[in-house]
C-alpha positions in Angstrom: 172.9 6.1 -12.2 170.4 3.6 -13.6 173.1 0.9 -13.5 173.4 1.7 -9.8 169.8 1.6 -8.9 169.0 -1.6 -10.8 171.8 -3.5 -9.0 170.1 -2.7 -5.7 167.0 -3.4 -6.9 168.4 -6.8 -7.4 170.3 -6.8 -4.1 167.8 -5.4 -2.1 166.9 -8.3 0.1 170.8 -8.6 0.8 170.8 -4.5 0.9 167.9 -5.1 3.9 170.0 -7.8 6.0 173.0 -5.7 5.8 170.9 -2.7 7.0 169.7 -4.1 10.0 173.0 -5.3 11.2 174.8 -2.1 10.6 171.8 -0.4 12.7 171.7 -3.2 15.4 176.3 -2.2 15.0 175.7 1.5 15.6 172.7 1.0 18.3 175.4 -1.2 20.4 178.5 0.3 20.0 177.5 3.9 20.1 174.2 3.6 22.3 174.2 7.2 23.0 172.8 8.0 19.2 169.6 6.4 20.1 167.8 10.0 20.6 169.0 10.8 17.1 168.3 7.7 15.2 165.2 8.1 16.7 164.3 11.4 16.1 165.1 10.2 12.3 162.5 7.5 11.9 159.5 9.4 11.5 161.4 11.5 8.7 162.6 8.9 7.0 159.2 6.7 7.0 157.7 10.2 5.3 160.0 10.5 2.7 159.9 6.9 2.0 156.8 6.4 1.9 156.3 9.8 -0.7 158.8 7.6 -2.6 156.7 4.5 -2.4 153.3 6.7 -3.7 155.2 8.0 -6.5 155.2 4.2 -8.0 151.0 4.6 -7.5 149.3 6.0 -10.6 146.3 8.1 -8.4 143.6 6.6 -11.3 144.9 3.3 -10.3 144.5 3.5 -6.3 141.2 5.1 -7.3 140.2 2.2 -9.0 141.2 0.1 -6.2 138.8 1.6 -3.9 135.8 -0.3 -5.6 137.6 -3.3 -5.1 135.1 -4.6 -2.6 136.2 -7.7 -2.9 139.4 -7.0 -1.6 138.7 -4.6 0.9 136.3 -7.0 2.5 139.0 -9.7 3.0 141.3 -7.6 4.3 139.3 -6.0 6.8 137.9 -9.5 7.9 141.6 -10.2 8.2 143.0 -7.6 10.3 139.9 -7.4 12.4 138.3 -10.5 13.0 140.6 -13.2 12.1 144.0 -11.4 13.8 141.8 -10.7 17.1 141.0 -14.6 17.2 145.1 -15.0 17.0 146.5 -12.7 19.2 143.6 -14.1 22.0 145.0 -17.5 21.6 148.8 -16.5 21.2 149.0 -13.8 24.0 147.9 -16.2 26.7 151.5 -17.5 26.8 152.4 -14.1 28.4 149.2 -13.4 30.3 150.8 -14.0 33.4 152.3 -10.8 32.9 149.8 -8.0 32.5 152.7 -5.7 31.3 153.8 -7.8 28.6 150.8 -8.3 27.8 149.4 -4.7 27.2 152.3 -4.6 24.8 151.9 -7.9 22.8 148.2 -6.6 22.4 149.0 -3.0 21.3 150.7 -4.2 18.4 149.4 -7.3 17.3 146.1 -5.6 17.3 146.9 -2.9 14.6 147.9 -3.4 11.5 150.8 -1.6 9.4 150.1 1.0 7.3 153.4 2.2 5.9 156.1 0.3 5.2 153.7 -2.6 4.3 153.3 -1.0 1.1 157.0 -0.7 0.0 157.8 -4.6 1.6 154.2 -5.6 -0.9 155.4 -4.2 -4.1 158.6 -5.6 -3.8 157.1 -9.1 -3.6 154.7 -8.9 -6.6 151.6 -7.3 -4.2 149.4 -5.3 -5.1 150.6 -2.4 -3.8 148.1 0.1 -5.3 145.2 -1.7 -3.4 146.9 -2.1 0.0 147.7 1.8 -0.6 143.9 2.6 -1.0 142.7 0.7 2.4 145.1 2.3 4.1 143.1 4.7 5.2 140.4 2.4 5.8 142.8 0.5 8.1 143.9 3.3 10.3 140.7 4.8 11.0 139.1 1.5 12.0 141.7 -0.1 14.4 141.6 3.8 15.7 138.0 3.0 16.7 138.1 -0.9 17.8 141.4 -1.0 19.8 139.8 0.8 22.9 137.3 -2.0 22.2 139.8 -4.6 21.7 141.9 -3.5 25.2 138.8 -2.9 27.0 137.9 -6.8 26.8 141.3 -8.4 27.1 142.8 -6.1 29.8 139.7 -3.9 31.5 138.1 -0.1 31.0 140.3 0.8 33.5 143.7 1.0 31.6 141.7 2.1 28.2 141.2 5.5 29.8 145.0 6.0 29.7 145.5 5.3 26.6 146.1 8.8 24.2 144.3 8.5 21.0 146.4 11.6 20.0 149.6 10.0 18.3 147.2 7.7 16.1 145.8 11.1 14.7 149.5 12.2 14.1 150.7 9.5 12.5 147.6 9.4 10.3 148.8 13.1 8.9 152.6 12.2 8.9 152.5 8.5 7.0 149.4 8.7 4.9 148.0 12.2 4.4 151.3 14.1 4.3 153.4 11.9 1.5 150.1 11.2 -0.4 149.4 14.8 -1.3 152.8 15.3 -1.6 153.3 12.6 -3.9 150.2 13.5 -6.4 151.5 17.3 -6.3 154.7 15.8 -7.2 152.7 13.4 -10.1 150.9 16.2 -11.2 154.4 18.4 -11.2 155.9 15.7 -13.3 152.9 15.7 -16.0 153.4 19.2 -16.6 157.1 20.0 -16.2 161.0 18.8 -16.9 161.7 19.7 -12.8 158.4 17.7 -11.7 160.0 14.5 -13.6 163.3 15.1 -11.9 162.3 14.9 -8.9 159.8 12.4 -9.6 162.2 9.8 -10.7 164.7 10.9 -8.3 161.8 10.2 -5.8 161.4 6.6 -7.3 165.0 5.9 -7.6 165.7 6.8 -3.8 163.3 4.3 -2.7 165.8 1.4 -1.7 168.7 3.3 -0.1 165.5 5.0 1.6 164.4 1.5 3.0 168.0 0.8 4.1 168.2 4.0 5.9 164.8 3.4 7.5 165.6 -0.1 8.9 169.0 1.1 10.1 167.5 4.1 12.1 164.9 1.6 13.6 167.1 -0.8 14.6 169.7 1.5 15.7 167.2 3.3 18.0 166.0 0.8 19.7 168.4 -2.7 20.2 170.6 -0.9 22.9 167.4 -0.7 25.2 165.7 -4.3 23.5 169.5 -5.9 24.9 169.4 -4.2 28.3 165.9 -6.1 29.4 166.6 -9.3 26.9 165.9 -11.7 29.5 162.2 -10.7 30.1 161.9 -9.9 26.2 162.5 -13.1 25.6 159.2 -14.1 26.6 157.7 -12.4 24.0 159.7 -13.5 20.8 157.7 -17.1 20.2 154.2 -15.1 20.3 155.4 -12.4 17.8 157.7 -15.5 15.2 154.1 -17.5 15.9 151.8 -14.6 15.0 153.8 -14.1 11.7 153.7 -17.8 11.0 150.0 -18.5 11.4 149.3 -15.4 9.6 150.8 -15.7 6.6 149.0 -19.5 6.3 145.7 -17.3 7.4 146.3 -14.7 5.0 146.7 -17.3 1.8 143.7 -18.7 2.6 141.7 -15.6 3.0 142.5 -14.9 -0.2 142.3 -17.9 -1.9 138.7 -18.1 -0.3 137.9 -14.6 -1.7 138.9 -15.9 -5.2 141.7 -12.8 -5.1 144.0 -12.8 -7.8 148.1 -13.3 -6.9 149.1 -9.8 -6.2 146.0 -8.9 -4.2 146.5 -12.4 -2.2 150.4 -11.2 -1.8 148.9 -7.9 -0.3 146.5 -9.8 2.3 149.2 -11.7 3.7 151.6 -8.5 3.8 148.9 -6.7 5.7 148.1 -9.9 8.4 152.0 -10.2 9.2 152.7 -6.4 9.4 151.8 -4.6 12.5 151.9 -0.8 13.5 154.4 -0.8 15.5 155.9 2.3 15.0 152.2 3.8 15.1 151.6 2.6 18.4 154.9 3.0 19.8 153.9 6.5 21.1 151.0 5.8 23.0 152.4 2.9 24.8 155.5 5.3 25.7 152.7 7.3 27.1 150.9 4.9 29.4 152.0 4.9 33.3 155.4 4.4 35.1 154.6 0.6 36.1 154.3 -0.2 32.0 157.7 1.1 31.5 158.7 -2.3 29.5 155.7 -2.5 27.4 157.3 0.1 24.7 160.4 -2.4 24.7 158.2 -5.3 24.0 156.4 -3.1 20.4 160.3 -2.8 19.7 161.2 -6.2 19.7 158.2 -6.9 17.7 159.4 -4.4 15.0 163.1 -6.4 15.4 161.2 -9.7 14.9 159.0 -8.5 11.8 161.5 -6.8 9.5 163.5 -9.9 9.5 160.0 -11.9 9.0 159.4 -9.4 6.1 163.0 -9.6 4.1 162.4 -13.4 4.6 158.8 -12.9 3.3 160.1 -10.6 0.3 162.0 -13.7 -1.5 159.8 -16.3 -0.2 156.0 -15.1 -0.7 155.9 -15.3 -4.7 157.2 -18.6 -4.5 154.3 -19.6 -2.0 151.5 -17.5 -3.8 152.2 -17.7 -7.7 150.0 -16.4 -10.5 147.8 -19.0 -12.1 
């Protein structure tokens, strides 16, 4: 079994590829399994995501969180430097106030899940990007009503549903975290606890597979049936990721962060919350019926951005 998970480990960025074609495969050719491949993300982001915590030694996140240092850079990254982006990049589709609303719904918020696996695979400091997460939620909770409010008008921010933020806060972060140091704690103490503990750690990369494949899978039927105004939207989201991992290096350079924590800071100014926000923009009106397609293609966009980003990033950001 070991032999098995350290050959994926070393495949994993081929693993990833392979995943998302067999997803995009199965979303084409059998477009009817969307509702279920859908229904599956959420799980499979959970258990993942448990999986990823497991890796975390709790003293070590703990110790994170007086990491000022860090948590000051990437807060001024996500929330002042990405606004200043995402102003300049989404006037290419202003002339479309639908495409628009979704290009700022998630460019606006950054990731706060599977950031964390994509980081520690690349060298990041994954234990610091794991202790602002909670940080990073609540806050673009409170400043994206700010954010919409002057980019698109009060108007439209009263029908936007702060309720699936909340959810997803309690699913992704507060759900597998607790479960994860019960499961820490379990493995201190007891022969089962370590089972499933390593069993946890081992799953992680056929979790990440199955996770990309559901995503894709769910979504590409629907992405391929309004491609031609989709379209639009692909050079702002390849643009965003481009400019912010040049932002992020610098940030942290400028911070004087060491390699991992610099490797984090640009994870968490490419990565977006897509599958966060995806339910409240399914929830806005009738006549924003393609905005949820627009967050999709951004996730489509991204996770091949982030397999790239994997191999490429600790080249780009070595230690000294």
């Amino acid at each position: 079994m070991r032999a098995g998970v350290e050959w994926m480990e070393r495949h994993q960025v081929a693993l990833y590829l392979l995943a998302l074609a067999v997803g995009a495969a199965i979303g084409l050719l059998a477009p009817g399994s969307a509702g279920a491949t859908q229904s599956a993300v959420m799980p499979l982001l959970g258990v993942l995501l448990w999986a990823t915590f497991l890796g975390v030694p709790f003293a070590r996140m703990l110790r994170a969180l007086h990491d000022g240092r860090f948590l000051a850079t990437i807060l001024v990254v996500n929330f002042v430097l990405v606004p200043i982006v995402v102003l300049v990049l989404s006037r290419m589709v202003a002339h479309d106030r639908v495409l628009l609303v979704g290009v700022l719904f998630v460019l606006l918020t950054p990731c706060v899940d599977y950031v964390i696996v994509f980081t520690g695979i690349a060298g990041g400091s994954a234990a610091r990007l794991l202790a602002a997460t909670p940080l990073l939620m609540l806050t673009q909770m409170l400043l994206l009503p700010v954010h919409l409010r002057l980019l698109v008008g009060a108007e439209f921010v009263e029908a936007v549903d702060p309720a699936p933020f909340v959810e997803a806060f309690l699913l992704l972060i507060a759900l597998p975290l607790g479960a994860a140091w019960l499961t820490q704690l379990a493995a201190a103490r007891t022969r089962a606890g370590a089972v499933v503990r390593d069993a946890g750690l081992a799953a992680m990369v056929p979790l990440m597979i199955l996770a990309l494949a559901a995503v894709v899978a769910s979504q590409i039927a629907s992405v391929g049936q309004r491609i031609g105004a989709l379209l639009l939207v692909v050079p702002v989201f390849a643009l965003f990721a481009v400019v912010m991992v040049g932002v992020g290096t610098i940030a942290g350079r400028v911070a004087g962060l060491d390699a991992p924590a610099r490797r984090a800071v640009v994870f968490s100014g490419v990565t977006r919350n897509s599958l966060v926000v995806l339910p409240l923009v399914l929830a806005l009106p009738a006549a924003f019926a393609l905005a949820p397609l627009v967050v999709v293609t951004q996730t489509l966009v991204e996770l091949l951005v982030m397999v790239v980003l994997v191999r490429l990033l600790p080249r780009l950001i070595r230690e000294r």
